[in-house]
N, C-alpha and C positions, 0 to 999 in steps of 0.2 A: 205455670208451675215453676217451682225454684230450682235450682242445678240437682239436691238434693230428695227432688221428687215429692217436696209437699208443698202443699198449695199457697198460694204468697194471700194477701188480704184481699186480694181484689178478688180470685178466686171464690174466694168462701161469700163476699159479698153479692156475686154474681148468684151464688147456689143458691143464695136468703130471697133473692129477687125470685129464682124459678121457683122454689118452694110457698113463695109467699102466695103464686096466682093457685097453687091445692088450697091452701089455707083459707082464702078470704072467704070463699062461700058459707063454710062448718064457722067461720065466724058470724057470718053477716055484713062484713063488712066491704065497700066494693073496694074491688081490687085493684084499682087508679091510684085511690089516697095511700098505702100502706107503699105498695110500690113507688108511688112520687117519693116517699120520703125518703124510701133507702137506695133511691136513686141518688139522691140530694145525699145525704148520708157519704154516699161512693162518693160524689163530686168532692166533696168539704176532705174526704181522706185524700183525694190525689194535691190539693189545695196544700194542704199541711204537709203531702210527702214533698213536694216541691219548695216549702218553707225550709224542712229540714235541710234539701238536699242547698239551700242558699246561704245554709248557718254550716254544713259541714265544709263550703268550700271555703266562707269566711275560717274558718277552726284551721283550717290545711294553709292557709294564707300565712296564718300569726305564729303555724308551728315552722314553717318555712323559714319565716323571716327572725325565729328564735333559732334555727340551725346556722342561720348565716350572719351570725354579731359577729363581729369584730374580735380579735383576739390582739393582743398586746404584746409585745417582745421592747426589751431596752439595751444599749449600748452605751458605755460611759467609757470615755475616752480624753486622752491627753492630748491636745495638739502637739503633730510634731515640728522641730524647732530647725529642722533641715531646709535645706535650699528650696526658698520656690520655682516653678509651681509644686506643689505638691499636693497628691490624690489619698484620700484613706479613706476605705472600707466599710462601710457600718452596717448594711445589710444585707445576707444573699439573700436572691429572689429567686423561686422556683414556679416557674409555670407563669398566669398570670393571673395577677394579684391586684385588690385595690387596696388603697395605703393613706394614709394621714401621719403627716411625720409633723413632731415638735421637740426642737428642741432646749435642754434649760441648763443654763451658763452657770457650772458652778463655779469655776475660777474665770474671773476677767482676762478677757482675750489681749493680748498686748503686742507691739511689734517696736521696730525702730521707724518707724513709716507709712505708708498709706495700704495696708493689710487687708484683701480684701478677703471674703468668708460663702459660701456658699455652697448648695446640698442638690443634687440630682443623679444623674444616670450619666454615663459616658456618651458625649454627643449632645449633653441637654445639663450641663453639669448646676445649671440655676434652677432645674424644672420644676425641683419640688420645694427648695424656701430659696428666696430671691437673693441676689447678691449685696451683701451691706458689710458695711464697712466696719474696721475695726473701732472707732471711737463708741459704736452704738452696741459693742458687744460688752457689758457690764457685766456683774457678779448677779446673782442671783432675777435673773429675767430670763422671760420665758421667750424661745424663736421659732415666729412660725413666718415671716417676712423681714422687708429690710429694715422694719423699724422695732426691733424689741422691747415688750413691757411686761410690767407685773400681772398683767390684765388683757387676754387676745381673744379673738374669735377665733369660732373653731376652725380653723383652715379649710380648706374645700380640698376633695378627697382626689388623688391620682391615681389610674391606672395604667400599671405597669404590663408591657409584655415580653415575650422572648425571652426569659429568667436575667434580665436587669440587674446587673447590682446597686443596689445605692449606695451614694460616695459622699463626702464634703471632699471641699476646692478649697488649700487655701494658697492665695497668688498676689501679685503686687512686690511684696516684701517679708522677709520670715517673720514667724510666730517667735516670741521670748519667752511666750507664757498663755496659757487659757485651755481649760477643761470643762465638757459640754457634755451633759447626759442624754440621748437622743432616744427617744419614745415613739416605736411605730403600731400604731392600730391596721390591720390588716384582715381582708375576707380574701377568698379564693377566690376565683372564677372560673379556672379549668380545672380538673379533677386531681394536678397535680399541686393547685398553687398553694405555696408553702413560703413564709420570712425566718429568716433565724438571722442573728448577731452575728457579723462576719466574724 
């Protein structure tokens, strides 16, 4: 029976089987063959209830994995032209989070010297795009490593714990000049994890 106190299908199939062995005789018919069939009948409904119950966890799957896309946050920012080293900001992290960070050089990056460029977390400051140098930082290309182009794969995704901030590093020699748009895709993992633009 159901929580609700009526009878689910199998119930009522079972009733059809007892009521079928009064029936066969006022029929003529023997009571084996009607019975076999709504036996087979029962079998073929638990068959199909177990199909469904293989298509609802598929359904619970794809609704799942539509609750957990990716969401998008950006930071456009000026290098600053101060003394190196120098640390800035670009993401707080709350909770823990996974991330795919790219980012795209609207003004060429410039120095008086060998300038280097790189994006991570405190303790890991390359971890999330590698350290490259300033000649390969141009106008309009896109950075997800140490070699920038018009054209990249998709970076491979990082997860962040302990609410992480993301940073760029830049060190060697000051920046003169160069502004970088940085674009992070982000899902949660703990029930707090949250990115927002420093």
């Amino acid at each position: 029976m159901t929580k609700a106190g009526k009878p689910t299908k199998y119930d009522i199939v079972d009733d059809v089987l007892t009521d079928t062995a009064d029936m066969q005789p006022k029929l003529g018919t023997p009571v084996a063959d009607v019975s076999t069939d709504v036996a087979a009948v029962k079998a073929d409904t638990v068959s199909i209830e177990a199909k469904i119950d293989t298509v609802d966890g598929v359904v619970d799957s794809i609704l799942l994995d539509t609750v957990t896309l990716y969401q998008k946050v950006s930071k456009a920012i000026t290098l600053s032209l101060a003394a190196v080293p120098v640390t800035e900001n670009l993401f707080t992290v709350t909770g823990e989070v996974e991330i795919i960070v790219v980012g795209y050089i609207d003004t060429a990056v410039t120095s008086g010297g060998a300038l280097t460029l790189e994006v991570g977390i405190s303790g890991n400051t390359a971890g999330i795009i590698a350290q490259t140098v300033v000649g390969n930082l141009l106008i309009n290309l896109l950075w997800v490593d140490a070699t920038p182009a018009t054209l990249v794969s998709n970076p491979s995704a990082k997860i962040i714990a302990n609410s992480a901030t993301i940073i760029h590093t830049i060190a060697g020699v000051d920046a003169t000049a160069g502004a970088i748009t940085y674009y992070c895709w982000w899902k949660a993992l703990s029930a707090d994890g949250n990115v927002a633009a420093a």
